[in-house]
N, C-alpha and C positions, 0 to 999 in steps of 0.2 A: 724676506727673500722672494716671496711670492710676486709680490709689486714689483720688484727689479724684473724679475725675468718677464711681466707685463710688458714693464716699458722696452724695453730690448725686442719683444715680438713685434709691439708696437712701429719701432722703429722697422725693423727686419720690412713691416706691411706696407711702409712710406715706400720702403725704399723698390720693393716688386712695383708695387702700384704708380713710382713715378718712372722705373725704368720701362713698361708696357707701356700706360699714357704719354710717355717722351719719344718711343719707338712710332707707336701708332700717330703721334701729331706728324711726326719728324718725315712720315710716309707723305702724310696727307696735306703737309705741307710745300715739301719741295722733291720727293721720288727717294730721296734718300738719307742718311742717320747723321747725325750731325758728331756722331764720337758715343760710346758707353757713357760717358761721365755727364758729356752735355746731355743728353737725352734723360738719364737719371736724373739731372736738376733743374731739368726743366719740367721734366712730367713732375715733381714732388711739387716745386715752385708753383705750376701750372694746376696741381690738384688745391693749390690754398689759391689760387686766381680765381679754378671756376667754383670751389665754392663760396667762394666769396661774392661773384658773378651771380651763380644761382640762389643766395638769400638774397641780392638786391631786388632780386628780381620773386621775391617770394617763395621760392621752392628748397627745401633740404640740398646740404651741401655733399660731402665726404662722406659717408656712415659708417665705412668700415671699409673691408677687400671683401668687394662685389661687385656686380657688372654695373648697378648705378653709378656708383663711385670711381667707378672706372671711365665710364659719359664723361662725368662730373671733371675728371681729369684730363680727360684727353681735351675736351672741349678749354678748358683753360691753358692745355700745352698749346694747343694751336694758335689761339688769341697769343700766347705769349712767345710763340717761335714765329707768328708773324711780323709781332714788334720789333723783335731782333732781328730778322732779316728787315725789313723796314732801314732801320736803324745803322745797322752793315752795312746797304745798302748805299744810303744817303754819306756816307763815311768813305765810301768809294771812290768818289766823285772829287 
């Protein structure tokens, strides 16, 4: 039982950590939030982007809910709410 309610916290940590990382790209991206739901899946999306980003590049990914991991995420919501508008973008047209 112990494990279950790990992974449930676990989750719970994804889910703060992608909704702050999705808010603060979603800022630093375009001035304003793209939705609760899209910024939650993008900052989660965006936390396995940039640490995936920061091992190519050498350096520790995610580690937990902390302020690194917090970089770690927003840095990869941005890369990844740029694509999307990007992408939006060229779909416009």
């Amino acid at each position: 039982m112990t494990r279950e309610s790990g992974q449930t916290m676990s989750f719970l940590a994804w889910i703060v950590l992608g909704l702050i990382a999705g808010f603060i790209a979603s800022k630093i991206v375009n001035r304003r939030g793209e939705g609760l739901v899209l910024d939650i899946l993008l900052g989660v999306v965006g936390a396995f982007a940039g640490g995936w980003l920061f091992h190519l590049f050498g350096a520790s990914g995610v580690s937990g809910l902390n302020l690194y991991s917090l970089f770690v995420a927003v840095i990869g919501a941005t890369v990844l709410l740029s694509l999307y508008h990007l992408v939006r973008r060229r779909r416009a047209w």
